[in-house]
C-alpha positions in Angstrom: -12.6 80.9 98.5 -11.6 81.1 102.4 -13.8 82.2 104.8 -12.5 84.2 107.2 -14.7 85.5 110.7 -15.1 89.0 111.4 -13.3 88.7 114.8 -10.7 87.4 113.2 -10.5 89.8 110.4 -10.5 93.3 112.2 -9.1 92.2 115.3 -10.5 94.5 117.4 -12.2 94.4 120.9 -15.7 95.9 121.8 -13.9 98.2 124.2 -11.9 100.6 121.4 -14.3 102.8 121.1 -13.8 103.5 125.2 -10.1 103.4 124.5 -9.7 105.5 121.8 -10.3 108.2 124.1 -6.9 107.3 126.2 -3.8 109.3 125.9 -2.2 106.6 124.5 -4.5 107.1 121.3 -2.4 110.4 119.7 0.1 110.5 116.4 3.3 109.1 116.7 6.5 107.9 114.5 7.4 103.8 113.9 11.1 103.5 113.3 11.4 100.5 111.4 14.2 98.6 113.3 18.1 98.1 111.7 17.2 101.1 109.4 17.0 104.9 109.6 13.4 105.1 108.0 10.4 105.6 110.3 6.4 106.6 109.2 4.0 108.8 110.7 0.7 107.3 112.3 -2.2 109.4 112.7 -5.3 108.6 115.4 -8.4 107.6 113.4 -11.2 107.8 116.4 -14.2 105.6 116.2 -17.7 106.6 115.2 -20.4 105.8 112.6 -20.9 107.2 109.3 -22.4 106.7 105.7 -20.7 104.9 103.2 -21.1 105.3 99.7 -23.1 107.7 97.8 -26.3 109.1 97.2 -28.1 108.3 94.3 -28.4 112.0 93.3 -24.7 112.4 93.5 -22.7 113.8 90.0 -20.8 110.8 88.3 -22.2 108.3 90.9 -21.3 104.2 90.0 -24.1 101.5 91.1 -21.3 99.8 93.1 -21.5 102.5 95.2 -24.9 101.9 96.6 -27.3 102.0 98.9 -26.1 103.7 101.1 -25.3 102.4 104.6 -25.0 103.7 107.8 -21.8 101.7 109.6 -20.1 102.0 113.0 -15.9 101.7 112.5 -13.6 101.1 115.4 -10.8 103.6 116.3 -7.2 102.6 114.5 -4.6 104.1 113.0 -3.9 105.0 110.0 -0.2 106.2 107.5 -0.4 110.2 107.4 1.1 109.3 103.7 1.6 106.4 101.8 4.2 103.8 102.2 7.0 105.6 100.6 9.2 103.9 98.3 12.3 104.4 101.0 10.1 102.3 103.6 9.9 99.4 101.2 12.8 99.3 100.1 14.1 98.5 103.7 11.8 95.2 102.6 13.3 94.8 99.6 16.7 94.6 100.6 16.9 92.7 103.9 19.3 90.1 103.3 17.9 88.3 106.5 14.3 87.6 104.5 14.2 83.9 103.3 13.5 83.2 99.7 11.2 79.8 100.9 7.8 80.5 101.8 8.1 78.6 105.2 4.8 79.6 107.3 7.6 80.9 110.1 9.7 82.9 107.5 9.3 86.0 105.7 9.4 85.6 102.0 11.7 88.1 99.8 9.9 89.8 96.8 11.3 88.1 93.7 13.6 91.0 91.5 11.9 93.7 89.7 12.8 92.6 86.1 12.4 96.2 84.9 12.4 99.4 86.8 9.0 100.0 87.9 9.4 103.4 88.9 9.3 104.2 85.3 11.9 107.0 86.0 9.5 109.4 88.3 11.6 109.0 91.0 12.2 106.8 94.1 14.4 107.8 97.2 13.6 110.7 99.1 9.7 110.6 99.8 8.4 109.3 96.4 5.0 106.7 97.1 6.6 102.8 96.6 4.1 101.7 93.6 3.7 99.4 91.2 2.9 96.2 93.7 0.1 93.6 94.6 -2.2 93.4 96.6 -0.1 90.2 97.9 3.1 92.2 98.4 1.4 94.9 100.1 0.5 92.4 102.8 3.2 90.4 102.8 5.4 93.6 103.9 3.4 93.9 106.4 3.8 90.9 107.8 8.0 92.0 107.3 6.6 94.9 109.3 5.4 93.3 112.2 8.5 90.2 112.1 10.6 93.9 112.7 8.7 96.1 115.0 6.1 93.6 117.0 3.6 96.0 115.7 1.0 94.4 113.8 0.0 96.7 110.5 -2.4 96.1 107.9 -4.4 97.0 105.1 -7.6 99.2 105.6 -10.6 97.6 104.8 -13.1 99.6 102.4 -14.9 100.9 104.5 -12.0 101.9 106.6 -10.6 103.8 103.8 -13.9 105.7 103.1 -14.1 106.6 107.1 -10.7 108.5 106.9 -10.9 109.9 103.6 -14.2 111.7 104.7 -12.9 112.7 108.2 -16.5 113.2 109.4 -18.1 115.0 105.8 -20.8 113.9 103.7 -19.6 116.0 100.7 -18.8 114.7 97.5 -15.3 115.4 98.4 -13.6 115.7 102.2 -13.1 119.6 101.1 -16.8 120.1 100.1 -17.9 119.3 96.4 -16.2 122.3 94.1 -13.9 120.2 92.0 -12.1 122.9 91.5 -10.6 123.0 95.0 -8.9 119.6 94.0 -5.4 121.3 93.4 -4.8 122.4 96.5 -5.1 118.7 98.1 -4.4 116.1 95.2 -2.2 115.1 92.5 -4.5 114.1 89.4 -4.1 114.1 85.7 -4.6 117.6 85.4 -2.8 119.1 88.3 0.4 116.8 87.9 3.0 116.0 85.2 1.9 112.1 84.4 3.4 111.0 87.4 3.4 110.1 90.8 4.6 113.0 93.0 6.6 113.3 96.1 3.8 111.9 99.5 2.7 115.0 101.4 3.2 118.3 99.3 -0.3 119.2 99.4 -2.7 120.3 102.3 -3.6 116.9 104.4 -7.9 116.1 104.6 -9.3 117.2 108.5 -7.7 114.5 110.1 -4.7 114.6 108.7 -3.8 112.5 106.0 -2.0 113.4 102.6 -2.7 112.3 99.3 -6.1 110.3 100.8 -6.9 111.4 97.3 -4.3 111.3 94.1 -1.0 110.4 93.8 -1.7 106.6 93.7 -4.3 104.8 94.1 -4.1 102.6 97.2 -4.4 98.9 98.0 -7.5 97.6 100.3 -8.0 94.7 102.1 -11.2 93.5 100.6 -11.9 91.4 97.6 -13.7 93.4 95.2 -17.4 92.6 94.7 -20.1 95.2 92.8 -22.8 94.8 94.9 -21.5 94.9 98.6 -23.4 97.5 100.2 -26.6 95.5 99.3 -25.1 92.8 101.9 -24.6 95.4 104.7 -26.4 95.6 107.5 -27.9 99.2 108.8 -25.8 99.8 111.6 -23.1 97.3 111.1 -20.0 97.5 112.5 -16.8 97.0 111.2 -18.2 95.2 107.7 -15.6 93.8 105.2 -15.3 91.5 102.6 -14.3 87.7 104.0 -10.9 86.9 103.0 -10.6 85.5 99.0 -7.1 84.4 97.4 -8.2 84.7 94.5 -6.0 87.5 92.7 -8.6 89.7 90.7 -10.9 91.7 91.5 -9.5 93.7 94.9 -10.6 96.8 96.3 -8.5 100.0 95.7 -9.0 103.4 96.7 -8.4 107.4 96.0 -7.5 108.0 92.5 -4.0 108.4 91.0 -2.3 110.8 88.9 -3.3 109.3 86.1 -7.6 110.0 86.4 -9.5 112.8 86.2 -10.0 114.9 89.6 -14.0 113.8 89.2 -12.8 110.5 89.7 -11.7 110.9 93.2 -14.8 111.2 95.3 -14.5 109.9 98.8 -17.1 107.2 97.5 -15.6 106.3 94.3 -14.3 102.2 93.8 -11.4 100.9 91.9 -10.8 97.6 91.3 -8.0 95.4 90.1 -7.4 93.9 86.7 -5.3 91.5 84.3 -4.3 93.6 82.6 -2.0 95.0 85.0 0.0 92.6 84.7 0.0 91.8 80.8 3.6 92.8 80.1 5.2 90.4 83.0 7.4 88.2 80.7 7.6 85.5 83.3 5.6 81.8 83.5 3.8 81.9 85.7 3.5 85.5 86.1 5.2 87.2 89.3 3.0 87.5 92.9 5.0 90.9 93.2 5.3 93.0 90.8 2.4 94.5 88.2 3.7 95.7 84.5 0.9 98.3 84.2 0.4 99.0 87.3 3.0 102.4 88.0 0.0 104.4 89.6 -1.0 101.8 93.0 0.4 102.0 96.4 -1.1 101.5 99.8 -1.6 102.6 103.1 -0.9 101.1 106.3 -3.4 100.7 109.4 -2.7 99.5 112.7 -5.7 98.4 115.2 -5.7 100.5 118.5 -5.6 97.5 120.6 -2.6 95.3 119.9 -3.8 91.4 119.1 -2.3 88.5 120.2 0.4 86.8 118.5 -1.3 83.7 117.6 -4.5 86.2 115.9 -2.1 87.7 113.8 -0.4 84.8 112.9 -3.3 83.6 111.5 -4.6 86.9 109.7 -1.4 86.2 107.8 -1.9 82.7 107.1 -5.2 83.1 105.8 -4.5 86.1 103.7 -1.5 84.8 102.2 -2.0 81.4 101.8 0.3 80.1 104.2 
């Protein structure tokens, strides 16, 4: 397993929380460059709050315990998911190389079946059915074409957004019943993934934090993680780990109940996602079973340097 410091994980500067106050800290459109897609970014500002949930909470998991009080940085954050139009810009950019040179950008391997299972793909439908791995690794596309450095959200991250300031079992309060009007989930939609942003955003502006698909985190999965965070931490995560199972996902999908998506609720990775992948050894890519996952993209507020990122990529991809 590769250990990997917190400065160089979250990249960020004790002065955000000054800066996030700065006009330059505000929504705003990426175009991706040599295409005609672009995605929304929304301010996150910086500020504590506690993650996980209490133990008298309905449907509450021991991994989601005890709770912690934790101080985040400002960043940014996708107003949707990474829409399937975005990635395909990724998938089809003849100037990727197929080697896995540390200074190129490796091309995802063909999708040896479609893996949008037929609920649709241009036009605003979430990109799904990816790992972990390729999540990052379009990132790192991402930045090769913008300059911009994007990235995963870490856990706690995630939680921080999703809640947009509440303690409620969900960022709307905790009627279930409310659900409809902000997420797509096995009861609301028609077994699929849905078109990003159709429904009312949470507080800070964010669509499908919850449903739709469930989204990609940085972190290695681990059960007991809150027991290992310090009261009043700031910006905790999970060291960087190549190994491929467990990691961290996020939000519910269409495919689980609406009392499945609590704002504390953890997912993890499995195998079996991947059990129908006919190829030895089985593909870094692309996951057989895994038609409801997508991701979200962050960006820290302050930019890092080159030679930080480069290295953020090198040890989460094995470079």
């Amino acid at each position: 397993m590769i250990r990997f410091s917190c400065f160089a994980f979250l990249l960020y500067s004790t002065a955000i929380f000054a800066q996030s106050n700065s006009t330059d800290f505000k929504p705003y459109l990426q175009p991706i460059t040599g295409s005609s897609q672009n995605f929304k970014m929304v301010p996150i500002p910086a500020g504590s709050f506690i993650i996980g949930s209490s133990a008298t909470e309905l449907k509450r998991n021991a991994d989601e315990g005890p709770q912690k009080k934790i101080f985040l940085s400002a960043f940014w954050m996708g107003e949707t998911e990474v829409t399937r139009d975005a990635f395909d810009v990724f998938l089809k950019d003849d100037q990727t190389s197929q080697n896995s040179d540390v200074d190129a950008i490796t091309r995802p391997s063909p999708q040896y079946v479609d893996l949008t299972w037929g609920m649709g793909k241009e036009g605003g439908y979430p990109a799904n059915s990816m790992s972990q791995r390729a999540a990052i690794m379009y990132c790192r596309w991402l930045y090769k074409r913008t300059g911009i450095f994007y990235r995963l959200p870490t856990e706690a991250e995630w939680e921080y957004a999703c809640r947009a300031g509440t303690t409620t079992k969900y960022f709307f309060g905790d009627d279930v019943k409310m659900l409809k009007e902000y997420a797509w989930d096995r009861e609301s939609g028609d077994d699929k993934y849905e078109k990003v942003a159709q429904k009312k955003p949470n507080p800070w502006g964010l669509y499908d934090i919850l449903g739709n698909v469930l989204e990609w985190t940085l972190d290695h999965y681990e059960p007991n993680r809150y027991e290992t965070i310090a009261d009043n931490a700031k910006d905790p995560m999970v060291e960087a780990n190549l190994s491929k199972y467990p990691k961290a996902l996020r939000g519910g999908s269409f495919m689980e109940s609406g009392t499945d998506f609590r704002s504390a609720k953890r997912f993890k990775s499995d195998p079996s996602w991947n059990r129908r992948d006919p190829q030895i050894p089985k593909s870094k890519w692309w996951l057989t079973e895994a038609k409801n996952v997508g991701f979200r993209l962050v960006r820290p507020f302050e930019q890092p340097s080159a030679e930080t990122i480069n290295l953020f990529f090198q040890k989460y991809l094995g470079l």
